[in-house]
C-alpha positions in Angstrom: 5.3 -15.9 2.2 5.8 -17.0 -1.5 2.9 -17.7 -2.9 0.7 -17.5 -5.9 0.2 -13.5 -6.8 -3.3 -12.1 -6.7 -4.2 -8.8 -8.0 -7.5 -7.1 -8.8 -8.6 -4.8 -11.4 -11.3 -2.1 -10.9 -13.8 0.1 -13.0 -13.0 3.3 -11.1 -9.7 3.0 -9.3 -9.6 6.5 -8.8 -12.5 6.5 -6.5 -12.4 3.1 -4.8 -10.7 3.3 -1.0 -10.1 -0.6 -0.8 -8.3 -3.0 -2.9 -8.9 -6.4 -2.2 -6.8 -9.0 -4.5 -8.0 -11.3 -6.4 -5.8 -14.3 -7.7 -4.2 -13.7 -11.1 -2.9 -15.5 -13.9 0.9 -16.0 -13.7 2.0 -13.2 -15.4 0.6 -11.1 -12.6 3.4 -10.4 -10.3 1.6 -7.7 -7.5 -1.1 -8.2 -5.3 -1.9 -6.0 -2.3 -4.9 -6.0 0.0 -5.1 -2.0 0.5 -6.8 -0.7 3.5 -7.6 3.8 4.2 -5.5 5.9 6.2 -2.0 5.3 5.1 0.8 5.2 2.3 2.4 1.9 3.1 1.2 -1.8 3.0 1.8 -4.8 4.7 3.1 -7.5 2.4 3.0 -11.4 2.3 5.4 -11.4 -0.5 5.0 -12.6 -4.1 7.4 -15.3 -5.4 6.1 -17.2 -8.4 8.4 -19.9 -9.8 6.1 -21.5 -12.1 7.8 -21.7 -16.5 6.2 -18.4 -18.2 6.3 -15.9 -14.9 8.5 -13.0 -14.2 9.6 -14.9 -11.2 11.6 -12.6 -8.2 10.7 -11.2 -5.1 7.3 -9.3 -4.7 6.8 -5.9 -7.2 5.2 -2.7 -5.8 1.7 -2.8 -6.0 -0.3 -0.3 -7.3 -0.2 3.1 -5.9 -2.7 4.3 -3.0 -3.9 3.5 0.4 -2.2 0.8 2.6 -1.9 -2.8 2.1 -1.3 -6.2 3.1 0.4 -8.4 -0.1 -0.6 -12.0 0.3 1.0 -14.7 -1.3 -0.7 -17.7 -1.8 -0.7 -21.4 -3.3 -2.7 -22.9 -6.3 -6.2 -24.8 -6.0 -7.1 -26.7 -2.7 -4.8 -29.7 -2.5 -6.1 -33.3 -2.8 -6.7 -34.7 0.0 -7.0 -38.4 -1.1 -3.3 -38.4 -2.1 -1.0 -40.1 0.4 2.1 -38.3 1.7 5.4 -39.9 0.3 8.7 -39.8 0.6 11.2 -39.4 -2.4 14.9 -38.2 -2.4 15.2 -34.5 -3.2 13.5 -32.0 -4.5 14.4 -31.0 -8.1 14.7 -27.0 -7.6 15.2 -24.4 -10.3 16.3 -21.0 -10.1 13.3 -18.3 -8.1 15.3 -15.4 -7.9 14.7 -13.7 -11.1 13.8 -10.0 -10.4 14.9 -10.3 -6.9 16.7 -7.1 -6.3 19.4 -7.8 -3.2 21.1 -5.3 -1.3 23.9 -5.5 0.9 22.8 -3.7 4.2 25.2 -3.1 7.7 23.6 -4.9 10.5 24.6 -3.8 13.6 23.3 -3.4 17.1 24.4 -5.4 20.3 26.3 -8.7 18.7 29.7 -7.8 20.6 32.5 -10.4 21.4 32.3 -11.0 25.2 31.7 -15.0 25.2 29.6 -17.6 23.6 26.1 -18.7 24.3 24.7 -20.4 27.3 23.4 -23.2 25.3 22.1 -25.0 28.5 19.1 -22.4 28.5 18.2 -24.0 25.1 17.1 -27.3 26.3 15.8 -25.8 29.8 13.2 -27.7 30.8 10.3 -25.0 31.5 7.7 -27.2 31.6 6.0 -26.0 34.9 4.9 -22.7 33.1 3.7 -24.6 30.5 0.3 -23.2 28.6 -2.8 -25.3 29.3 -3.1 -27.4 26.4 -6.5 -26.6 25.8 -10.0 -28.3 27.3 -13.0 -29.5 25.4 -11.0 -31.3 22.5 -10.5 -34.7 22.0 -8.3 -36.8 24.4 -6.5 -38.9 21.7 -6.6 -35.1 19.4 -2.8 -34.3 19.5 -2.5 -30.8 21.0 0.2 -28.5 20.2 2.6 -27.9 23.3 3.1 -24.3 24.5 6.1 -24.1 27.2 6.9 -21.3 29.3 9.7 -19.1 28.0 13.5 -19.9 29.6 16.4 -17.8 29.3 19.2 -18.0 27.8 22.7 -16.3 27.0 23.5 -12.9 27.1 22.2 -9.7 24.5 26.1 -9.5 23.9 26.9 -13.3 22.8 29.2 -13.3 20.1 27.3 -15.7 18.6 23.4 -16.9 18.3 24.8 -20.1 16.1 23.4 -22.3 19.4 19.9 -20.9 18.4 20.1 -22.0 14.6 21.5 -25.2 15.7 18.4 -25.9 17.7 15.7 -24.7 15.3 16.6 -25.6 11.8 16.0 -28.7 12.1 12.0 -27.9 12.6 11.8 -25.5 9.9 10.7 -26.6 6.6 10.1 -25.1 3.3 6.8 -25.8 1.8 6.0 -26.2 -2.2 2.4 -25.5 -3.5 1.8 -26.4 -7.2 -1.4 -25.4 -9.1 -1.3 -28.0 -11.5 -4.6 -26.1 -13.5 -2.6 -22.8 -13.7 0.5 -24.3 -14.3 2.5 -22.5 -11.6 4.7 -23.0 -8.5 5.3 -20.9 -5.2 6.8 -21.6 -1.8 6.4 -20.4 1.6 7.8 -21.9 5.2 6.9 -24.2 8.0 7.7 -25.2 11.6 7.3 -28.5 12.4 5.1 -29.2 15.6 5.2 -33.2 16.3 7.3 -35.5 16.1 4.8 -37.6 13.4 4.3 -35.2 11.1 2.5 -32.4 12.1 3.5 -29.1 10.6 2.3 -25.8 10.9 2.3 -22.8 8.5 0.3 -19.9 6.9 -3.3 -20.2 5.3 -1.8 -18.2 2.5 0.6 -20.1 1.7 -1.2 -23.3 1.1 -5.0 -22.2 -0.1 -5.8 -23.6 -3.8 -3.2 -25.9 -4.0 -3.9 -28.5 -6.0 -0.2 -30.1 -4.4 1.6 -29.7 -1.4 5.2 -30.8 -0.8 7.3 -30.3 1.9 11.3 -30.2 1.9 12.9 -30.9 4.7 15.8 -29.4 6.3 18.1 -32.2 4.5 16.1 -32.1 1.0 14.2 -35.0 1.3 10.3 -34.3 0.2 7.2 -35.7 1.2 3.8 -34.8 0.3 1.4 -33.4 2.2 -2.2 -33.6 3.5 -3.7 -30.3 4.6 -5.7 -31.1 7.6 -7.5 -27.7 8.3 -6.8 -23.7 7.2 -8.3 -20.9 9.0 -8.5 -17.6 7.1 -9.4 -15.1 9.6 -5.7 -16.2 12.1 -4.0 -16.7 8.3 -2.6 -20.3 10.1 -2.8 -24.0 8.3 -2.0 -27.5 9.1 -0.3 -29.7 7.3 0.6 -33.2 8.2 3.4 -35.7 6.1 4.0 -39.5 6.5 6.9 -39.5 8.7 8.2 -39.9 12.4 10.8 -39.2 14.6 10.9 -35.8 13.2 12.4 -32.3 15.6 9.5 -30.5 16.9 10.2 -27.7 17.6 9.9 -25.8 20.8 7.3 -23.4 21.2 7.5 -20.6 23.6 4.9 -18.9 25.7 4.6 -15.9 23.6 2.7 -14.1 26.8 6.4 -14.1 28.2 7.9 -11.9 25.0 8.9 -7.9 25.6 10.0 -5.1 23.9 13.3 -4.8 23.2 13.5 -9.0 23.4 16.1 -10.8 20.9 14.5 -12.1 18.0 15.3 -14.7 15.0 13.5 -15.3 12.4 13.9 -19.3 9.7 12.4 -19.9 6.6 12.8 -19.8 2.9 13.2 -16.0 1.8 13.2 -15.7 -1.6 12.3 -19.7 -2.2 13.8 -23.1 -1.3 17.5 -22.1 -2.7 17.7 -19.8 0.2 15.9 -22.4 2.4 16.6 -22.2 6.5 17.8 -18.7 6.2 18.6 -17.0 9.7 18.2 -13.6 10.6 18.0 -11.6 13.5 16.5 -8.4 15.4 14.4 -7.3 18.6 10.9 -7.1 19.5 9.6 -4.1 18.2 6.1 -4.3 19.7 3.5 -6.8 21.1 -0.1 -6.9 21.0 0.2 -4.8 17.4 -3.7 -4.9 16.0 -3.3 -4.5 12.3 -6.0 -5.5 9.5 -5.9 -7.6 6.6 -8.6 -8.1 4.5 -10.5 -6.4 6.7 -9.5 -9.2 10.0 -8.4 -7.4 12.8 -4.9 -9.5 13.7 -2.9 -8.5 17.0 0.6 -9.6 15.8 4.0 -9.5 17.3 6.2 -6.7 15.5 9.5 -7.2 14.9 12.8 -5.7 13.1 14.1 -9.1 12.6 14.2 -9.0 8.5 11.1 -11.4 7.0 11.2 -11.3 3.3 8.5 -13.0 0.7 9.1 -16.8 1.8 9.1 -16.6 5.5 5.9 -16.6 5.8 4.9 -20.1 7.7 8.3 -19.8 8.8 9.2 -19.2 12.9 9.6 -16.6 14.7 12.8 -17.4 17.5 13.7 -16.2 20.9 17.3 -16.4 22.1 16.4 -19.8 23.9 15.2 -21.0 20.7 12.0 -21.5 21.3 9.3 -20.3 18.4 7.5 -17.3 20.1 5.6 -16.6 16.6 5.0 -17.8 13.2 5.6 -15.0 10.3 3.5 -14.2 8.2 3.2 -10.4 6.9 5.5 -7.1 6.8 4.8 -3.4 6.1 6.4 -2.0 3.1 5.2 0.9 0.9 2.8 0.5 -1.8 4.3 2.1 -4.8 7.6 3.0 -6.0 7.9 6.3 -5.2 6.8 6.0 -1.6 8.6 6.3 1.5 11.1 3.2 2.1 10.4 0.7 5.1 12.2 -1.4 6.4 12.4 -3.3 9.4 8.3 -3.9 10.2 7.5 -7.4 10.3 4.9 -9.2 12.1 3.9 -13.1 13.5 1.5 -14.6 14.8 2.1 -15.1 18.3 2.2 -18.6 19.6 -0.6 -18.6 22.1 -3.1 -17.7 19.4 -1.4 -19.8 17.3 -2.1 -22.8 19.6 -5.9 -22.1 20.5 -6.4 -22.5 16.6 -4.0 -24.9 15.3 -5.2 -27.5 18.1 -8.7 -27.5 16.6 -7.4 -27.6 13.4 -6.2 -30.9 13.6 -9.0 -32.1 16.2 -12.2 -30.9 13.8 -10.3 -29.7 10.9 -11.4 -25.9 11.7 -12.1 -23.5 14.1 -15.6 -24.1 16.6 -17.7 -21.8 18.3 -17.1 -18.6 16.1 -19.6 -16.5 15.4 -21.0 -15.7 12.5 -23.4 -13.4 10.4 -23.4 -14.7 7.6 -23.5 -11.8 4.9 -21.6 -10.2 2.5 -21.4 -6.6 1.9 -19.8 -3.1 0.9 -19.1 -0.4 2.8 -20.6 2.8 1.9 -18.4 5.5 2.6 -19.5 9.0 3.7 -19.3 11.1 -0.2 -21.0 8.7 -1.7 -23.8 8.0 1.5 -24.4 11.8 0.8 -24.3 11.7 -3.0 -27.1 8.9 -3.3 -29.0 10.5 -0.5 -28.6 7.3 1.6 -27.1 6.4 5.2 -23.6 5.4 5.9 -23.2 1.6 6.6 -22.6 -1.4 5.0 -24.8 -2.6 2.1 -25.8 -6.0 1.8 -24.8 -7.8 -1.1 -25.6 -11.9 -0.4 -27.1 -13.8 2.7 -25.7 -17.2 3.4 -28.9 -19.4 3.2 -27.8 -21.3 6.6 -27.8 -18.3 8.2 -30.2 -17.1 10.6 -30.3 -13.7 9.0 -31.4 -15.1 6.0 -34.5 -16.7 8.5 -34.9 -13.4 9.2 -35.4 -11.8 5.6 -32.3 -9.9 5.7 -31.6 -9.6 1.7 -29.7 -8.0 -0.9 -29.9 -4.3 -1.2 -30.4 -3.5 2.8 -28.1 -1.6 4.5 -27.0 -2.0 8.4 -26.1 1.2 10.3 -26.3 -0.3 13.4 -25.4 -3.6 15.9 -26.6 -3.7 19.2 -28.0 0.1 19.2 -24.4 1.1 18.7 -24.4 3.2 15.3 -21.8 1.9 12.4 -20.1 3.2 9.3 -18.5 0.1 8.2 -17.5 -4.0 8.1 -15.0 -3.0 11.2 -17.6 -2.0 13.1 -19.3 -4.9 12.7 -16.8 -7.5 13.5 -15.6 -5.6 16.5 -19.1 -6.3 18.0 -19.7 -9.6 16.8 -16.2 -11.1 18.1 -17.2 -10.1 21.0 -20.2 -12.8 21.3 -20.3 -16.0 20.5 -22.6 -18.6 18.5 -26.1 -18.7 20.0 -25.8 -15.1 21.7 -28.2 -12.8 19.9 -27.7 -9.6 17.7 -29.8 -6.7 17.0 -29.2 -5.1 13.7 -30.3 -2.0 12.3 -31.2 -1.9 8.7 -32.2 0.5 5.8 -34.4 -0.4 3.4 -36.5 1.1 0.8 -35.9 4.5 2.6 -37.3 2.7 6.0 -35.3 2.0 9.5 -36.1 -1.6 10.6 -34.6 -3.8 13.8 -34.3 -6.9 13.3 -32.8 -9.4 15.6 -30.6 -12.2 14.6 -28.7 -15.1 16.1 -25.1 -15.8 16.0 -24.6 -19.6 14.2 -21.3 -21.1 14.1 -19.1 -20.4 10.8 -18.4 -23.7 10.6 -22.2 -24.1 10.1 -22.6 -21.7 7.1 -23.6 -23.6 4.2 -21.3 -21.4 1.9 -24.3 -20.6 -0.7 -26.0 -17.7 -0.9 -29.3 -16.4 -1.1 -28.3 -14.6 -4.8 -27.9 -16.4 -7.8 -24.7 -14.0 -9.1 -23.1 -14.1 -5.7 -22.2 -16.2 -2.8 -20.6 -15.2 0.6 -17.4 -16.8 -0.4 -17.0 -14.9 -3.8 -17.8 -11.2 -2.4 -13.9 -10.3 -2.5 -13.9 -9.8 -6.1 -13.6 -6.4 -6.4 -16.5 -5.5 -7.9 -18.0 -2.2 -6.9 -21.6 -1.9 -5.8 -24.4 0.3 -7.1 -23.2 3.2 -4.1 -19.5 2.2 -5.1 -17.3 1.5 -2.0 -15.6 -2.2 -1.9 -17.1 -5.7 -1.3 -16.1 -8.5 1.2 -17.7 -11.2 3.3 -18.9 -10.7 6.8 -19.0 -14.6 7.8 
């Protein structure tokens, strides 16, 4: 949840509803992926520790709709370099510009005895989660165990917890070495032999990943396999005999549930950092970068750092990793506090164990288009349906078979009628690769139906059928023709 700032400049920010970042230079300390509807944002965090930068926690990013801040790493890391082991980490100070305030914590944490630590290594193992079919035998699979009680909501202490986890909890370095910067996020590790898990954000473009363990030594890492759409990445290190930790099954988590959460808020000086809440809410669907996400909520406090980090029921068992919070999206909005989100476990586990089997997801389905939404003003202004315009066809893609091309726009999937890239994706996730797909389409002031089949992302060739734009390089911010805000259907 520390990682390298994006931001995104645009010809006409009065009119444009979405504001999707785009990785900055250094200097740049905001970035915010802004969705309609509301005056606050969900935030990844922004901690940039690389010689020239204004450093600090995350600054408010620009004025206007909602949004989710990402923080992210350099350029993708090299994978031919082999892990390795070296002492400790030479760290400098990160917290430039970080503005701390000392708030009262309260709520529940009276004396009336210690913990139960016996709950803590309960073995639960006979509501374990399936550990998944169709994936290699000799694939190691993350373990999911069912969720064990422990201790009472008035312990006067939840030490037994920290004990228990911090051990698995990691802080994770990600140099751009062509930039010239630094930034940091968190990581839980998930086998014994290296395995560790954490957020696509924090790791994408970086050239170098090292990870610092709980006692400073460093090793660097191998990034087996991101996936974008659940924000989750897998790293794996040269080393054994490490503390796995112990994942929950986050089916089991309520409202009103203790929670903890570990990681590196505010960089590695404040590496292993424990805080605590409740369950807020489960089965939250927010959207970032247009990806519908259902997400755990949480009051526990998760800062710019955490993200990758774990998020800890009062057995100590990881129930979710962190990733995100809402906060507002200028300075002279509302204050929030106490709305952060993870990624619960279970989904955490269907995609992390094909990470490391294939080295990405399978069987998701894919258009393979990028476009804009065209928003109803301007639909009316340019005399032209509501939908989303198409702006590059992946040539892999069987709706580039089909002629679909630059300049159409879809109003419809499946005879259901739509007014944007949400619409879309709501209907697609629901198929899979292979099933069919009927779209509607605009062109040259004609209605057509054409029908398309689903191919596998992992199949998309990742070029486009333009020569200025590909399907990976939509989220630029530029504006089309109509005006309205670009990103990638995959």
């Amino acid at each position: 949840m520390d990682e390298l700032n994006r931001n995104t400049e645009h010809e006409d920010p009065q009119t444009t509803p979405f504001q999707t970042p785009v990785r900055g230079a250094d200097e740049r300390p905001g970035s915010a992926y802004q969705n309609t509807g509301s005056n606050q944002s969900y935030t990844y965090g922004s901690q940039n520790t690389s010689a020239g930068s204004t450093g600090g926690g995350s600054t408010p990013p620009p004025s206007g709709p909602s949004a989710y801040e990402q923080w992210s790493g350099g350029q993708k890391p090299n994978r031919n370099k082999k892990p390795r082991k070296n002492g400790k980490f030479p760290w400098k100070p990160v917290i430039a510009g970080v503005i701390i305030a000392a708030v009262a914590f309260g709520g529940g944490m009276l004396a009336g005895g210690g913990i139960d630590l016996s709950g803590l290594t309960a073995d639960s193992s006979s509501s374990a989660v399936d550990s998944g079919s169709g994936l290699p035998d000799d694939s190691t699979k993350m373990q999911v165990s069912g969720t064990s009680s422990a201790g009472s909501d008035d312990a006067a202490s939840y030490s037994g917890v920290y004990e228990k986890v911090t051990p698995s909890i990691v802080s994770i370095v990600v140099d751009d070495i062509q930039m010239g910067s630094e930034s940091s996020g968190s990581g839980v590790i998930m086998s014994e032999d290296g395995y560790i898990i954490t957020n696509n954000h924090v790791v994408e473009d970086g050239d170098k990943i090292t990870v610092v363990m709980n006692d400073s030594t460093t090793y660097e890492a191998e990034l087996i396999g991101t996936d974008e759409q659940t924000d989750l990445a897998v790293l794996k290190i040269d080393a054994d005999g490490l503390t796995a930790a112990e994942f929950g099954n986050s089916d089991d988590v309520k409202v009103g549930d203790r929670a903890f959460a570990i990681g590196s808020p505010g960089g590695v000086e404040f590496q292993n950092s424990f805080t605590g809440g409740f369950i807020s809410a489960i089965n939250r669907n927010v959207t970032i970068n247009d990806r519908e996400m259902t997400l755990i909520q949480t009051d526990t406090a998760i800062n710019p750092g955490n993200s990758g980090g774990a998020l800890i029921n009062t057995s100590g068992q990881v129930i979710g990793i962190t990733s995100s919070k809402l906060s507002a999206t200028s300075s002279d909005s509302a204050s929030i506090e106490g709305m952060g989100f993870a990624i619960p476990t279970n989904t955490v586990k269907e995609v992390v164990d094909q990470l490391i089997a294939y080295g990405h997801v399978t069987g998701r389905p894919a258009i393979g288009i990028s476009g804009y939404d065209i928003e109803e003003m301007r639909a009316a202004y340019y005399k032209i349906p509501q939908g989303v315009m198409v702006t590059s066809v992946d040539t892999a893609s069987d709706a580039y078979q089909k002629g679909i091309k630059e300049g159409d726009i879809i109003t419809g999937v499946n005879g259901q009628k739509i007014t944007c890239m949400s619409d879309i994706n709501s209907v697609k996730n629901n198929m899979k690769a292979g099933d069919t797909m009927e779209l509607t389409v605009y062109r040259s002031g004609k209605t057509l139906t054409v029908s398309i089949t689903l191919v596998d992302q992992a199949d998309l060739a990742g070029t486009s059928a333009t020569q200025n734009d590909s399907s990976s390089s939509s989220q630029d911010g530029q504006t089309s023709p109509y005006g309205g805000y670009g990103y990638t259907i995959p």
